[in-house]
N, C-alpha and C positions, 0 to 999 in steps of 0.2 A: 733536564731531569724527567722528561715525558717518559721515556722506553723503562727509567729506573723504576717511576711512579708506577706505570702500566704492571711490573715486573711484581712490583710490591701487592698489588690490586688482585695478582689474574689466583690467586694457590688457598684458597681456605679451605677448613678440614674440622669434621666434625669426631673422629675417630679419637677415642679414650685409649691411651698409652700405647706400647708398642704388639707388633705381633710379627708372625712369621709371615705373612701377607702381606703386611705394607714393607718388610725388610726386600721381599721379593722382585719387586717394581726395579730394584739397584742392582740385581745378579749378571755376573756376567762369568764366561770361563775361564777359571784363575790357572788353566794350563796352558790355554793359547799359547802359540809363540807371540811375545811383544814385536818382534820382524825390526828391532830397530835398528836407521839408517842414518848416517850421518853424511851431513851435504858441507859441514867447513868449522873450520877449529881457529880461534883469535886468542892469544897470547898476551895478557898485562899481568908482567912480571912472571910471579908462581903460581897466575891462577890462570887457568885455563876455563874459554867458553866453548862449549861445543854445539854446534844446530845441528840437530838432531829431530827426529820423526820418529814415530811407535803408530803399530795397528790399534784404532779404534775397538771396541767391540761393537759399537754398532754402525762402524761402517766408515771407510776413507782413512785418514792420517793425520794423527797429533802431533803437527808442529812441536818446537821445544826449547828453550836452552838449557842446555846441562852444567854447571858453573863448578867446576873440581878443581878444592887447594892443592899446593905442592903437598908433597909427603908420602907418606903412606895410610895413613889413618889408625884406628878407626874414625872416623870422621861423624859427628850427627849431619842429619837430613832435613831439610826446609821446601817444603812444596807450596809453590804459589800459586794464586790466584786473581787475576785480575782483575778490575772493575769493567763495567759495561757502559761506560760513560760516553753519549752518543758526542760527537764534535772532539774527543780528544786523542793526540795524536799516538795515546799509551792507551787504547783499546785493545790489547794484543798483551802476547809475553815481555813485552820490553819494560812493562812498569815498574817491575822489583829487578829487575837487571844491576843497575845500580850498588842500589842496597845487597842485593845476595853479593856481587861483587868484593863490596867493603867487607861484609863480614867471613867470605870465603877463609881468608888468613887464620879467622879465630878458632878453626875448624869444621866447616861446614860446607856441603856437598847441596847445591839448589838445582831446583829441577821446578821450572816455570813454562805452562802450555800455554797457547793459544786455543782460550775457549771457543765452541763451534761457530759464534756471530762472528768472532777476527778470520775463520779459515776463507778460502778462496771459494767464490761462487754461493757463497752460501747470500742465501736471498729472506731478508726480515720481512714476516708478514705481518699486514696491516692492522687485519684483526685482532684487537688483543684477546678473543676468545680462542681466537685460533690452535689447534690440538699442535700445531710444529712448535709452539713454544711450549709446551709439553716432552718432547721428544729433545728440544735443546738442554731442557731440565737436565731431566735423566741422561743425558750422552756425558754431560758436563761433569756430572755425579760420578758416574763410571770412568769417564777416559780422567780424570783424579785418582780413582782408583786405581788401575792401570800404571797410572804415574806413582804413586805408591811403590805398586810393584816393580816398576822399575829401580827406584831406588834402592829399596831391601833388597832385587839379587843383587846389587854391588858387593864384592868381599871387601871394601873400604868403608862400607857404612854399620853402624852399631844401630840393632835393629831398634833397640829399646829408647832409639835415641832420636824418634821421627816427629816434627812437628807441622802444621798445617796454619798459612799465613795468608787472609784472602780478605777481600775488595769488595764493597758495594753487594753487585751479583753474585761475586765468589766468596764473600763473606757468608751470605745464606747458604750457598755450596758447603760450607765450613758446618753451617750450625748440621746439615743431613748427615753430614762425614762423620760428625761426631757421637750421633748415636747409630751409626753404621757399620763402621769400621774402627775398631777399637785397636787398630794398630796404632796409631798415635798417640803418644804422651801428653801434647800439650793444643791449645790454637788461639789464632790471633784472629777474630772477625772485628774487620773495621767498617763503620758504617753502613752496616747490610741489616734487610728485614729479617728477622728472626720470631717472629710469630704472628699467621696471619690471624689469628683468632683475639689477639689485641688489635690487631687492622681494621680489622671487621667493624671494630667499634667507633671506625671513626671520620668524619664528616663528609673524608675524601671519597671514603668507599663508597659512605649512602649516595653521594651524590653521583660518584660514577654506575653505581647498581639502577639507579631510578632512570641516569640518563641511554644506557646498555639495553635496561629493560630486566625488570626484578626476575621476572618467569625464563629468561634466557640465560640470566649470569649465575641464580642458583643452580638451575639444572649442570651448567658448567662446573659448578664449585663442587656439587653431590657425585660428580664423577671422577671427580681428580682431588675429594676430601684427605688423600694419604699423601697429598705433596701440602704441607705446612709443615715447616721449618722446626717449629718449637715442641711439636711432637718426639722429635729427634734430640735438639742439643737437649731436653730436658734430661736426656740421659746420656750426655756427656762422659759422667765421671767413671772412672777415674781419671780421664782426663781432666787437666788444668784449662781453662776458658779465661782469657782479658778482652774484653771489650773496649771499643776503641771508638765515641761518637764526635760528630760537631755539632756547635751552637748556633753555626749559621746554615741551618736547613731547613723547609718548610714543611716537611714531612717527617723523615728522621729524627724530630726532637727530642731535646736532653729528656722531655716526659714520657715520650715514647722507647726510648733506648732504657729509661728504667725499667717500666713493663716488662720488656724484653728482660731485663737483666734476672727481674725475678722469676724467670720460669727457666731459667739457665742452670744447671747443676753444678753442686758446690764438685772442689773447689772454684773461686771466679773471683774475678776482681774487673771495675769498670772504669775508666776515665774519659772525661768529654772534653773537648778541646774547644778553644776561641780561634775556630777555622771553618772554612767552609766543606763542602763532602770529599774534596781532594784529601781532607787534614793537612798535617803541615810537620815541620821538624820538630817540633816537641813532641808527637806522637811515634814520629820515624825513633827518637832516643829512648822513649818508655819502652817500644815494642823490643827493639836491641836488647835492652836490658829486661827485660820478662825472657826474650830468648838465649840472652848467656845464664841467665840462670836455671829455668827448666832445663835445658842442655847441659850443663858445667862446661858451656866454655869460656877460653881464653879471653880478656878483656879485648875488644878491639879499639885502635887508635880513634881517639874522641873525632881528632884534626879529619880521620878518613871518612869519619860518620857525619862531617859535619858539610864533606865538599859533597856528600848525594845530592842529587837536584833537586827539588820539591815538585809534586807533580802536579801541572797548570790547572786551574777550575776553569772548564771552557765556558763560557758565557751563557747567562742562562737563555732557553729556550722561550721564545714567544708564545703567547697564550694567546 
């Protein structure tokens, strides 16, 4: 949990609601070509995976998989996001593989990147002050958007039909998206920070602020005040928001994921789970069912939802 923790610590923001300035920080050119290339296509049954790569906007190549039902569609859309869980072996797009898989049939076209920490060569720095975990921010934010765009040019996807499903780190990716990019209808943020300004408040911060060094981490915070999370999902709506927490977290908790909850725009709905920050299949079954119904789709086979895997909690980290 150290790099999650760190993750949670490094973004607070002092800036009152939105403006055309902090929307700025996320811009990228929505005419690019996406350049995208596909390296190989796996076959179960009618749904097809394809690995697939897009141009970044700020630089190198978005790994991917692309998960297309049989048919013709129109199809709704599901963009994932992974967690950034250091030791586990679904740091990468392979963690909703799975699950997009299962629900392909019910109508649904997924499209899951490999955030910048999963790509090749890429090197974590130490300092958690450090401005490259700023830059991983914002790539992370954009090359989502990008994916985005990818899916809407498909002539098998219904635009109006796009929803955003994301993890730990890319759950907060989730909460920015949502008062960003209003192309989405709906999102799933599962056990991700979502405002650092209830963060701030609490024992973990003060004590990593004092041990950092107060005159160093605020000057940090006052210059990167437009990346907190909750400045954003607070203006979610009209998208739909379900929040998704564990009980067994030391950070994340059920008190802290309600904070969160209440600075989230209506519509919303929350559930905490007796799981650790992987969650577990009673969360994998709510999330299905929040997304056949935001979508109107097809019921999918319970029996197919139930053989996904759960995805491991690697052991906690030494202190």
């Amino acid at each position: 949990m150290k790099r999650v923790f760190l993750t949670v610590l490094l973004f607070a923001a002092t800036m009152s609601g939105q403006d055309a300035e902090m929307l700025r920080h996320f811009d990228y050119d929505k005419n690019a070509p996406l350049d995208i290339k596909e390296a190989g296509v796996e076959k179960r049954g009618d749904v097809t995976i394809h690995d697939v790569s897009y141009a970044s906007p700020k630089g190198g190549r978005v790994p991917a998989y692309l998960v297309v039902p049989g048919g013709q569609g129109p199809f709704a859309a599901v963009l994932w996001g992974h967690w950034y869980m250091p030791g586990s072996e679904f740091l990468n797009r392979k963690e909703f593989l799975e699950e997009a898989v299962a629900l392909a049939p019910s109508g649904v076209v997924s499209l899951m990147i490999d955030g910048p920490i999963a790509r090749a060569g890429h090197v974590e720095p130490e300092d958690p002050l450090d401005e490259a975990h700023i830059g991983d921010r914002v790539q992370t934010v954009v090359d989502m958007r990008r994916g985005a765009d990818l899916l809407l040019q498909r002539k098998d996807v219904d635009p109006k039909r796009l929803v955003y499903v994301g993890h730990s780190y890319n759950a907060s990716t989730g909460g920015f998206l949502a008062g960003i990019d209003k192309r989405f209808k709906a999102f799933v943020l599962m056990a991700g920070n979502l405002s650092d300004e209830v963060d701030m408040k609490s024992k973990e911060y003060q004590d990593f602020r004092k041990q950092v060094g107060a005159e160093k981490v605020d000057a940090f915070m006052a210059k990167y005040a437009w990346l907190d999370q909750g400045k954003y999902v607070a203006h979610a709506a009209p998208a739909s928001v379900f929040l998704q927490y564990a009980r067994q977290e030391e950070f994340l908790t059920p008190q802290r994921a309600k904070e969160y909850y209440a600075i989230v725009s209506e519509p919303k709905q929350m559930k905490i789970y007796d799981a650790p920050h992987s969650l577990n299949a009673a969360a994998r079954r709510d999330r299905i069912a929040f997304l056949v119904k935001e979508l109107g789709l097809k019921e999918p086979d319970p029996a197919v939802i139930a053989r996904v895997p759960e995805i491991p909690q690697p052991p906690a980290e030494k202190k």
